[in-house]
Structure formats: structure tokens, C-alpha cells
C-alpha positions in Angstrom: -99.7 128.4 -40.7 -102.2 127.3 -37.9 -101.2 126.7 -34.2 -99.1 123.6 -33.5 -102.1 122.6 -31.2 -104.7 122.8 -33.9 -102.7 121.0 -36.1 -104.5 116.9 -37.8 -103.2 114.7 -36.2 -100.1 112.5 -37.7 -100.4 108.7 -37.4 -98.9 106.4 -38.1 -95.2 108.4 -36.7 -92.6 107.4 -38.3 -90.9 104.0 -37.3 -87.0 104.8 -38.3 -84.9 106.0 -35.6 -84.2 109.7 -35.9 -80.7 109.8 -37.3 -77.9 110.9 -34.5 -75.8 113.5 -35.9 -72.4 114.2 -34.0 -71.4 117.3 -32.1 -69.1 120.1 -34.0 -66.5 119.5 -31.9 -66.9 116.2 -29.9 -67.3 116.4 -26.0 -64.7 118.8 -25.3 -65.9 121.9 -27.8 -68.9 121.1 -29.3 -70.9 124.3 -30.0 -73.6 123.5 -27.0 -71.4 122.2 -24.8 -68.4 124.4 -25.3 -70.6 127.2 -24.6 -73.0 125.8 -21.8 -70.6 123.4 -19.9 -66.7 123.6 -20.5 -66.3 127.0 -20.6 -68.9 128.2 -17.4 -67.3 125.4 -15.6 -63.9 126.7 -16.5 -64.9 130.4 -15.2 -66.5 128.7 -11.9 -63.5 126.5 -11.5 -60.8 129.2 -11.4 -62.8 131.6 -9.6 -63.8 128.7 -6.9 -60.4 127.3 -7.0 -59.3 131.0 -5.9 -61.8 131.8 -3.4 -61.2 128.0 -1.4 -58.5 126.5 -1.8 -55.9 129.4 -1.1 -53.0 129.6 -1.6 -52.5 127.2 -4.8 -55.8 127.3 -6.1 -54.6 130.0 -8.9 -53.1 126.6 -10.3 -56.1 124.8 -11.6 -57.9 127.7 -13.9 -53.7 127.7 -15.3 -53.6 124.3 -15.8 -56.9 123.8 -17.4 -56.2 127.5 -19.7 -52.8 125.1 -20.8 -54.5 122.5 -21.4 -57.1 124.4 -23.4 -53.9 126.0 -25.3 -52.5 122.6 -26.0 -55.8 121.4 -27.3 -56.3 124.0 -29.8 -52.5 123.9 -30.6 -52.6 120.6 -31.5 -56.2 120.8 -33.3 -54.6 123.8 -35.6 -51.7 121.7 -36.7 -53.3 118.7 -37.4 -56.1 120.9 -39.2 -53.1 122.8 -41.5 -50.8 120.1 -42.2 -52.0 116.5 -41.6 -55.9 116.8 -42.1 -56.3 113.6 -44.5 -53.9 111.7 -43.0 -55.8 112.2 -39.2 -59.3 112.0 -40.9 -58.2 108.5 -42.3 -57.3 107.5 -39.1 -59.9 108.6 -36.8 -62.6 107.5 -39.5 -61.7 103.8 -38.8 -61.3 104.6 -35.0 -64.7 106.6 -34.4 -65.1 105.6 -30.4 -61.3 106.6 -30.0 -60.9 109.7 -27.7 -58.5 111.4 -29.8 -61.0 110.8 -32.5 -64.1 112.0 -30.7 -62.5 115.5 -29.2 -60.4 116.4 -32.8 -62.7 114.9 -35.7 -66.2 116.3 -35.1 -64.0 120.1 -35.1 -62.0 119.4 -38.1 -64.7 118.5 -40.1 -66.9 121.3 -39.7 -64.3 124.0 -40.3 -63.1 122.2 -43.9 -66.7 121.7 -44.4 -66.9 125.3 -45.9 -65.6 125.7 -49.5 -64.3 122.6 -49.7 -66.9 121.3 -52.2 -66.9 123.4 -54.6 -66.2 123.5 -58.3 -65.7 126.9 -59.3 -63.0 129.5 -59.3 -60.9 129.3 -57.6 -59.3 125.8 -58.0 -61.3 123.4 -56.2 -59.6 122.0 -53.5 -60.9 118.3 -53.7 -59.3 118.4 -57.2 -56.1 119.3 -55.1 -56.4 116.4 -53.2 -57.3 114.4 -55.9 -53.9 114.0 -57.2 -52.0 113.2 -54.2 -54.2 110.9 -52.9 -56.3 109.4 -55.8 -60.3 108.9 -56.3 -60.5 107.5 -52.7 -59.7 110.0 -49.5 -61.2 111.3 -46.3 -62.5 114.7 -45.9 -65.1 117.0 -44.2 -65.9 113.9 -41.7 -66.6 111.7 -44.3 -64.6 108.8 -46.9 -65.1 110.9 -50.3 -65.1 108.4 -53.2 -64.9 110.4 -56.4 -65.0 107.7 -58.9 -67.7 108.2 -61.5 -68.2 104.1 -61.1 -68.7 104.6 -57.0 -70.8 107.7 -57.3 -72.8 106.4 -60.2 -73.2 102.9 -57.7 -74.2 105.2 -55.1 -77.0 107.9 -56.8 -78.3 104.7 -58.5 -79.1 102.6 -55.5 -81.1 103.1 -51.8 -79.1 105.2 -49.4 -79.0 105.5 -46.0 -79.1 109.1 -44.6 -78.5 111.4 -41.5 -78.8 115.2 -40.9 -75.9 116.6 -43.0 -76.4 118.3 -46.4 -73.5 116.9 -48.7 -70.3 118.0 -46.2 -71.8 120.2 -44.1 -73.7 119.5 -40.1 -77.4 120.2 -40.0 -79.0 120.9 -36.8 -82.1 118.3 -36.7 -84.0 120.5 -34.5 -84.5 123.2 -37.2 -85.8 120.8 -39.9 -89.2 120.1 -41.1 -91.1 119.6 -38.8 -89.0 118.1 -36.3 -89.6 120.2 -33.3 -93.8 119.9 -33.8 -94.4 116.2 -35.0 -91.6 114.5 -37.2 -88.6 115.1 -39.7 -90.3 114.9 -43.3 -86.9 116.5 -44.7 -86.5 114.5 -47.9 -82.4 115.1 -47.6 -82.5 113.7 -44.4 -84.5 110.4 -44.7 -83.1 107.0 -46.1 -84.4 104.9 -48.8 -86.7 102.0 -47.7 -84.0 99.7 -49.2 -81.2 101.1 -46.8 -83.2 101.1 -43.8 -86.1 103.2 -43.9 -89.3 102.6 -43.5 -91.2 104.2 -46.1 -91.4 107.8 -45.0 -89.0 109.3 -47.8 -91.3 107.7 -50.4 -94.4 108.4 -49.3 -93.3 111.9 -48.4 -91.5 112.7 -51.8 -95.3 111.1 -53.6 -97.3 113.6 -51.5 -95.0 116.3 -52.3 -94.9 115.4 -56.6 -98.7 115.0 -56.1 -99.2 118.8 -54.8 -96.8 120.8 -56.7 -95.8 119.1 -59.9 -99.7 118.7 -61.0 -101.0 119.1 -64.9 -101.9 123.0 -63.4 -98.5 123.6 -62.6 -97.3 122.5 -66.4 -99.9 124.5 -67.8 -99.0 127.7 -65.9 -95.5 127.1 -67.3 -97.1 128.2 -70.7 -99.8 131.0 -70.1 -99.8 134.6 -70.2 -98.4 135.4 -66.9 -95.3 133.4 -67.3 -94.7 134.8 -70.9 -94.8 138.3 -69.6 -91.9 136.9 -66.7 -89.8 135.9 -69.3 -90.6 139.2 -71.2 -89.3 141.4 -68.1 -86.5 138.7 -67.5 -85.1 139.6 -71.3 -86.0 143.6 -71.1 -83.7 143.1 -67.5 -81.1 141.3 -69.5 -80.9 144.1 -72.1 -80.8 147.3 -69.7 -78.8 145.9 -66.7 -75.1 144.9 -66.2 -74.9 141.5 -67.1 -71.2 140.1 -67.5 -69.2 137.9 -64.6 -70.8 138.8 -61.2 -72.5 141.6 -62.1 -76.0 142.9 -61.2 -78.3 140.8 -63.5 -77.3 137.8 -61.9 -77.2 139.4 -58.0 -79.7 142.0 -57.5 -82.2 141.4 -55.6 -85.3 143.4 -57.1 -84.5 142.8 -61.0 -82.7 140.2 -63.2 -82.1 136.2 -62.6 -83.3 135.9 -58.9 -86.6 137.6 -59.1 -87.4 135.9 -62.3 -86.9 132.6 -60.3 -88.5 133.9 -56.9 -92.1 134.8 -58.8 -91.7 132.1 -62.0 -91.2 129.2 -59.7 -93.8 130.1 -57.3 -96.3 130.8 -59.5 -96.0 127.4 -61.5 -95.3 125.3 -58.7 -98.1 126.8 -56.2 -100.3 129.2 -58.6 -99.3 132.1 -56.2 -99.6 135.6 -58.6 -96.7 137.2 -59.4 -98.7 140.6 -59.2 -99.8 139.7 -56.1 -98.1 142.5 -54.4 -98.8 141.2 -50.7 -97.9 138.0 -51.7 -94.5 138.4 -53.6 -93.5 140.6 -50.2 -94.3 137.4 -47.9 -91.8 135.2 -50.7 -89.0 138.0 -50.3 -88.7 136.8 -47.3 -86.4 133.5 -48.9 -85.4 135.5 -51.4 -81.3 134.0 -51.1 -80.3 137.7 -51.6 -81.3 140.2 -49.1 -84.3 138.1 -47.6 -84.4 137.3 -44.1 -84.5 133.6 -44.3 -80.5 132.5 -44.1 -79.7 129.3 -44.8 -77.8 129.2 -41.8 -80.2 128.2 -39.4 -79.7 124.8 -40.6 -76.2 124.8 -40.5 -74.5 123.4 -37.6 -73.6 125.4 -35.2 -75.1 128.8 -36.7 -78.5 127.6 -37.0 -78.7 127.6 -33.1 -78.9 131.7 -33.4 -82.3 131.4 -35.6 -85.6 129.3 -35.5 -86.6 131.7 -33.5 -87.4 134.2 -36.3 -91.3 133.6 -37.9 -90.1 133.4 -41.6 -91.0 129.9 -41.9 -94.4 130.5 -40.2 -95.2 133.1 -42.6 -94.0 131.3 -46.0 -95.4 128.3 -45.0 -99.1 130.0 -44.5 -98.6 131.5 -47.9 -98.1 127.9 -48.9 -100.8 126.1 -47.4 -103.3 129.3 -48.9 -102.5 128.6 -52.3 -104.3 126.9 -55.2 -101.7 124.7 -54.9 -102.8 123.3 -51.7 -106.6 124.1 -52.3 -107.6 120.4 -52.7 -105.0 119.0 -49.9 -106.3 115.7 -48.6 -105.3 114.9 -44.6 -105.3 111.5 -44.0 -103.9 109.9 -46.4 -102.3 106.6 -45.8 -100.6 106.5 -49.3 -98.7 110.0 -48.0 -98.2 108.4 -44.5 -100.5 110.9 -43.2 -98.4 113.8 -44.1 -100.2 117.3 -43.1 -100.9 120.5 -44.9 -98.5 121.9 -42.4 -96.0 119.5 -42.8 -96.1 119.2 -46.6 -95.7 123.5 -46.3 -92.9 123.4 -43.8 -90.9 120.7 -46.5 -91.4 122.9 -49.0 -90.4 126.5 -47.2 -87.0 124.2 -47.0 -86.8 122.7 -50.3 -87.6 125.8 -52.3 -85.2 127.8 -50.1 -82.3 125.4 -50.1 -83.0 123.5 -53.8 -85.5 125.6 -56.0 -83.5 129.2 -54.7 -80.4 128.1 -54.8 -79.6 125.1 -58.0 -82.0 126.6 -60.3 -80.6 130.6 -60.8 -76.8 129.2 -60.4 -77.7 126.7 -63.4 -79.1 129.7 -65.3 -76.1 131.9 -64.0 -73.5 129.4 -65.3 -74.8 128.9 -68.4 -75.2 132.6 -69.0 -71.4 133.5 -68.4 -72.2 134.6 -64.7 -69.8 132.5 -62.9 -66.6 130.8 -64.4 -66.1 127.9 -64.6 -63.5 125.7 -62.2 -60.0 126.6 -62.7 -58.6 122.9 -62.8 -55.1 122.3 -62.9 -53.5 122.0 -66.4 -56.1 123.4 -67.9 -57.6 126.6 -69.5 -61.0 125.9 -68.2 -61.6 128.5 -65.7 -60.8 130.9 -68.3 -63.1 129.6 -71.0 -66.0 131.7 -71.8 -68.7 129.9 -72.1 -71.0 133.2 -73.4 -69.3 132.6 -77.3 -70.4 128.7 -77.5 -73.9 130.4 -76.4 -73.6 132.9 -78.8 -72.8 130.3 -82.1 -75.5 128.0 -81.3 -78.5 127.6 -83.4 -80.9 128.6 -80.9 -83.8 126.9 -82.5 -82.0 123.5 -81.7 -83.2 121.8 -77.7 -81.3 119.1 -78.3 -78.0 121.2 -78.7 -78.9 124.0 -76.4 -79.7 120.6 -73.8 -76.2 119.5 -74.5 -74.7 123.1 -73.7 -76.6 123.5 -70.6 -75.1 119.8 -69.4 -71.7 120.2 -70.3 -71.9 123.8 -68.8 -73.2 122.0 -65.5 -70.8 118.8 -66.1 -67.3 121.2 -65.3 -69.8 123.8 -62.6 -72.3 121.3 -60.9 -75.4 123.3 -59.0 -74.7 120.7 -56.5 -71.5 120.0 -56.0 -71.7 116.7 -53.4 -74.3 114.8 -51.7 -73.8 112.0 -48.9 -75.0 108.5 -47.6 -74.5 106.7 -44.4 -72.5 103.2 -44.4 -74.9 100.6 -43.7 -72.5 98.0 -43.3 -68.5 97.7 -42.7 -67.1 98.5 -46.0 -63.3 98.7 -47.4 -62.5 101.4 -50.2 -58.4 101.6 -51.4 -56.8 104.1 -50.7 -53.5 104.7 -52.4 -53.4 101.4 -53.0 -54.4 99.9 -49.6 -57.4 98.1 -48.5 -58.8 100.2 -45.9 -61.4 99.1 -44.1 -64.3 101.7 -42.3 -67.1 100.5 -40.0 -70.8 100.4 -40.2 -72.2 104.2 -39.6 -69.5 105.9 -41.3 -70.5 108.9 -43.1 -69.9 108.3 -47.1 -69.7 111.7 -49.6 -70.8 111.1 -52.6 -68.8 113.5 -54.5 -70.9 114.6 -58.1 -68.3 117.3 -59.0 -65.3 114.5 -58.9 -67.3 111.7 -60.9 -68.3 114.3 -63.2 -64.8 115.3 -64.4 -63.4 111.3 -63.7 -61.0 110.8 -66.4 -61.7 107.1 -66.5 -65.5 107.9 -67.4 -64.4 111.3 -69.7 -61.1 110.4 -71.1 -58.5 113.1 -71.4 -60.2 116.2 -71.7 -62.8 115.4 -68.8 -61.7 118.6 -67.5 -62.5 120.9 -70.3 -65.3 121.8 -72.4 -66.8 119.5 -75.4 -71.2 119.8 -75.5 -70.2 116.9 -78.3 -68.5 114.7 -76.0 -69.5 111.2 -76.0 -72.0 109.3 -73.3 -72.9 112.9 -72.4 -76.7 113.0 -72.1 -76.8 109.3 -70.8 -74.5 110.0 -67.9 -74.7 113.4 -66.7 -75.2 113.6 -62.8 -76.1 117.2 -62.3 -79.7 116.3 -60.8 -78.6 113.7 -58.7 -78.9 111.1 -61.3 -77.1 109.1 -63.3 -78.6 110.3 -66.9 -82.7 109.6 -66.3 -81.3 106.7 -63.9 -81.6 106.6 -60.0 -83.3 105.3 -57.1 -85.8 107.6 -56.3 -83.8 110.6 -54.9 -83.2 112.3 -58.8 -84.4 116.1 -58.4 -88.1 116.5 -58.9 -87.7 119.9 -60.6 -85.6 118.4 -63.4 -88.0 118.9 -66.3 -88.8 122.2 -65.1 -85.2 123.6 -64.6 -84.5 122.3 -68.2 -87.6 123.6 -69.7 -86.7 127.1 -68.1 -83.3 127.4 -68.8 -83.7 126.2 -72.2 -86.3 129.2 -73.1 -83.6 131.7 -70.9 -81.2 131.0 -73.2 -83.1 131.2 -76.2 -85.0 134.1 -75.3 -81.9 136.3 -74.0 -80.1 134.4 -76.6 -81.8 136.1 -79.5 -82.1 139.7 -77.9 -78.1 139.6 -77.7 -78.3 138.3 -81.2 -80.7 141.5 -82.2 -78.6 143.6 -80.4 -75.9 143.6 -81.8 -77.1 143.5 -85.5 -78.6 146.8 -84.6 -75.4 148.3 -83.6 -72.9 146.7 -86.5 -71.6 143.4 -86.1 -68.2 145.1 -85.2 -69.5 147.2 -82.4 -70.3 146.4 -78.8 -73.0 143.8 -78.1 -74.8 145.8 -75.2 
């Protein structure tokens, strides 16, 4: 990527407020100010305190340690025992004290694991049936309903730095730090307060990588010969629950996705040796690039390292980006650079990450969630694969949903409250103000009872109002308002020729060896 100082310039900026995201910990432990104020003050303090104002000053680095000691006391109690309850509270009292120095801190720390919808039992499921479809969590009013969450995926939303549950640190977005945030995940709709820049952004970057070159490369020789290695991998590596098809690094489901994606999406050659070593850099298993550097607080440790630099010029080389027009009002000026640095993040985060844990999941991988009163987290998905007519989209499409349905790729997304709102709440009105951070929750609608009936919490590819409803792309069936994934064609498509692929070597397989004896 070229030097920030050569770079077109970008007019007209954005007009939206950048959105304020709160501290980890509030004013008292936020990561940056824990680190950089209270504690060096705390050190200066009690070595000061000693030095001038003897003989008591040994009281005032004691007092402030018991104070600390009651903080986190208290913090850890209310974190183990009374989480929901305080969250509830302090979400309708945001400019409280108590709120500002416990919230920000309980929040982050439940933010990891809590989403999820696989083994083990998933704790919102937990929580679920004590406190109904409505509840607080992770910093934000969760409301599971499928009728809310549909409501919410099918009109404008209003957005902040946070990915589902989990703090972002703005400065380590695209391209915040050189001209403007142009993260999609981070913009609002124009109907929720926006002003334009997620649309115009999200058209320049359908134009650029979801062209009639990229659906053609889908078909030619070189990605046959991907999904020729892909099955040969399937067939001479370990490939049951966790094992190395799905996690090695060189070989099997990742690779497959690292070069396959990246060759129809930007034309880049997958035997383009220099190349596919600059894209190992995001590969999500032994690559460099961590996700973590936009988490909150761990992303303060990285920005630093060139791995976006060096993606991004990969990028912006590619046929991809060959005929890239600067200027353009219709994109809102959007640069080459800046349309590469949204997609080093969006491949990394979206393409890297949904797509091979779609394909894992259906492929018996990963089990499914271990819900309460149910068998469903030991159901093996691998035998309904196995009976299918492969030679059937429309039922291998309804396996793949209903697959993705009980395991979502992604398990919750969020919205900020544009307005003061009310939501019940074991039966009471509660009422939240304007700003309050909403999760909209795709793994609870997607097993609601009220939507699914009885057995929304098992498998049934036959189930009714399946294919018109399913929210696994961030859409309500084909409905939504402009934030449904781009890639959704694509990831079907692919997974769809996976499974029948692999789906006939297995078949072959084990013909060849009897139908009694092993499949491998």
C-alpha cells in the first residue's frame, strides 16, 4: 500500500459523528487509564506520601491498596452472582457512578464465550430460561425473540464500534487512523442516523469484488483443481470432530478457503507462490494477523505490526482492483487504499472466519449446541449428509440451513438505541434510554420456540418456514435492510459443491472397501 501522504485525497469526509465507544472498565480501570493514570499515580502517591509527609504518610498508598481491594471485591461478586440483575440496573442508570466504574468491566470479561452456540451449553440459553427472551448481558439489552431480531435485521440500525458483544478499539479500524472509519460493521444505516457512508461504501465494495469476473472464476479450471485437492485432502487426512482437515494450516478446509476465496473475489493465483505467502499472513490459523488487535483492550498491543500494509498492497495490485476509479461521488470518494484496508478486515474477520466454520459444521467438524433437554449436541449431523441425494440443491440447501439454524457462523450482531425504548422483562415494562447498546441475538431467534414450535431446538432440514426465515446471513430469509452478508451466494454455492464433492468420495469410499467396513 502507498504512503499515507501520497494517498487521493478523500472528500467529501464523512458527516456522522464518529461513534463513542466506552472504556473497558469506566474511569477507575479502564485498560488506558488503569495502566497510564491510576496505577502510576498510585506508585507516585505512596512513594511521595512516604518520602513527605512522615510519619503517617504509609497511610494513604494503604488506604488507596483497600480501596482498590474493595473495588475488585465487590466487582467479582457482583460479576459471579448478580451480573443480570446489576446490568439491568446500571443499563437504565448509564451516568450513575456505580454504573460507570462496574459496567464498562463486567461487560468485557462476559463478552468472551458468552455468545456462542456450540458445545458446550450456551450460556445465553442458560439465561434464557430464568429470565425469558428479554435480559441484559455483555453491556447490552439482549432481545432473543425471533419477532425482535427479525424487526431489527429487517430495518436501519444505528451502530458503534463493537462487533456483536465484544469492544473494538476504533483506532485500529479501517482507515481510521489515516482518513475515516469505512468499517461496514461499524457504520449506521442512513435511516438510523447515517449519512450515507455505509451505503455508498458497501456499493463500492460489491462493485470491486463481486463483479461477473469473480462469478466466472468460480467455474474455471483453477477453481476445479481447488476443489480437486480439497477432496484428495479430505480422503488422506484425519477428518472427524476437531481433527486436522478442519485445523491445519497448510492442507484441508482453511487453505481451500484462504486461496478459493481470494482467487474469485480478487483474481489473485493460487499458484502464485509469492502471493499465497503475503495471504498466509491472515490465515486465522498460524498467520500473523490476530484478530485481536481489534478487540478491546488487546488490540492496543498490535497495529503496530505491517500485516495490514502488506495484504492490503496485495489487494490494491490485483486484477481485482485493476480498473479502480478514485473519485467517485457514487462511492463517496472511497480510495483504492481505503476500499483495500476494508477488505484486509472483512476477509479476515467475515470471509476467514463464517465461511470454513459453515463448511466445518456441516461436515461434522464441530457439534452442534448441547441445549438443555435435548440430544442435539450429540446428533451427528455426518449420517443426514451421508443419506442425502447429493444431486438434490434444494435438499443439500435445506441441510446446510438447518445445520447453520442450531450452529450459527455468527452467533449475535448489535445496534445502538436511537431513541428511549421499553422491552419486558419478566413481565415488567422496563424502560432504557436513548444510546443504549441493543444485541441482536441470531442464535436465540433462531432456536425461538414461538417461531419453531417444539422441537426448535433439534434437527428437522424439513421443518416448516425454514428457507423463508433463516437468519444465518444476517437476514431474515432474502429479507433485510441492506446489511445481509454480501458473500451469501458465494458461501452457498461453495459449500453446496463441498458437500457434494466430498460427499461422493465418502460415498466411493466406502463401496470400495464393503459397505460393512470402515468408511476411510
Amino acid at each position: 500500500m502507498t504512503s499515507p501522504n501520497s494517498r487521493t485525497p478523500v472528500l467529501p469526509q464523512s458527516t456522522t459523528p464518529a461513534p463513542v465507544a466506552t472504556t473497558v472498565g469506566g474511569a477507575f480501570c479502564s485498560c488506558p487509564c488503569f495502566c497510564c493514570c491510576f496505577a502510576p499515580s498510585l506508585i507516585a502517591l505512596g512513594v511521595g506520601s512516604k518520602l513527605f509527609l512522615p510519619p503517617f504518610g504509609w497511610l494513604v498508598p494503604i488506604a488507596m491498596g483497600t480501596l482498590t481491594t474493595i473495588f475488585f471485591l465487590v466487582f467479582t461478586i457482583i460479576l459471579k452472582f448478580y451480573s443480570r440483575e446489576f446490568q439491568l440496573w446500571a443499563l437504565q442508570r448509564p451516568g450513575n457512578m456505580i454504573s460507570k466504574l462496574f459496567l464498562p468491566g463486567i461487560a468485557f470479561l462476559e463478552s468472551f464465550g458468552y455468545g456462542g452456540n456450540r458445545n458446550p451449553r450456551p450460556s445465553w440459553d442458560d439465561d434464557r430460561r430464568i429470565w425469558g427472551d428479554n435480559f441484559c448481558a455483555c453491556g447490552e439489552v439482549w432481545m432473543g425473540s425471533f419477532a425482535d431480531v427479525s424487526k431489527a435485521l429487517t430495518n436501519p440500525q444505528a451502530r458503534t464500534h463493537y462487533l456483536g458483544e465484544r469492544q473494538l478499539v476504533g483506532a485500529n479500524l479501517p482507515m481510521v487512523k489515516e482518513t475515516r472509519c469505512v468499517f461496514l460493521l461499524s457504520l449506521s444505516n442512513q435511516g438510523a442516523g447515517g449519512d450515507g457512508s455505509h451505503e455508498d461504501f458497501r456499493k463500492c465494495f460489491l462493485a470491486y469484488l463481486f463483479t461477473p469476473a469473480a462469478k466466472a472464476r468460480q467455474r474455471d479450471e483453477k477453481s476445479q483443481r481447488l476443489f480437486d485437492t480439497l477432496v484428495k485432502d479430505y480422503a488422506s487426512m484425519p477428518h472427524g470432530p476437531g481433527e486436522t482437515f478442519f485445523t491445519d494450516s497448510n492442507r484441508g478446509i482453511m487453505i481451500f478457503y484462504l486461496k478459493y476465496l481470494h482467487y474469485v473475489l480478487f483474481g489473485i493465483d493460487p499458484d502464485d507462490a509469492e502471493a499465497q505467502k503475503v495471504l498466509n499472513i491472515i490465515n486465522p490459523v498460524t498467520g500473523q494477523f490476530s484478530l485481536a488487535r481489534y478487540v478491546m483492550p488487546f488490540g492496543y498491543g498490535f497495529g503496530w505490526e505491517p500485516s495490514v500494509e502488506k495484504v492490503g498492497a496485495l489487494y490494491m495490485n490485483s486484477p481485482a482492483f485493476a480498473n479502480f476509479r478514485e473519485n467517485n461521488p457514487a462511492h463517496r470518494m472511497m480510495t483504492k487504499r481505503e476500499l483495500a484496508g476494508l477488505c484486509v478486515a472483512i476477509i479476515r474477520i467475515a470471509a476467514l472466519g463464517g465461511a470454513p466454520l459453515l463448511t466445518t459444521t456441516v461436515m461434522g467438524g464441530v457439534g452442534l449446541a448441547n441445549f438443555t433437554g435435548t440430544d442435539t449436541g450429540d446428533f451427528d449431523v455426518v449420517k443426514v449428509w451421508d443419506d442425502m441425494d447429493l444431486d438434490d440443491s434444494g435438499a443439500i440447501e435445506r441441510y446446510i440451513y438447518e445445520v447453520a439454524r442450531l450452529a450459527n457462523p455468527v452467533t449475535v450482531s448489535h445496534k445502538v438505541a436511537t431513541e428511549d425504548f421499553s422491552c419486558l422483562i419478566k413481565g415488567k415494562s422496563i424502560k432504557f434510554p436513548k444510546g443504549t447498546k441493543i444485541a441482536i441475538p441470531l442464535c436465540m431467534a433462531s432456536v425461538d420456540e414461538k417461531q419453531w414450535g417444539p422441537t426448535a431446538r433439534q434437527f428437522d432440514m424439513s421443518r416448516e418456514g425454514l428457507l423463508e426465515n433463516v437468519m444465518i446471513f444476517n437476514s431474515v430469509g432474502g429479507r433485510h435492510a441492506g446489511r445481509e452478508c454480501p458473500a451469501k451466494e458465494l458461501v452457498m454455492d461453495t459449500v453446496t459443491e463441498i458437500l457434494q464433492r466430498v460427499g461422493k468420495q465418502r460415498r466411493a469410499a466406502c463401496t470400495i472397501l464393503g459397505k460393512d467396513g470402515p468408511e476411510e
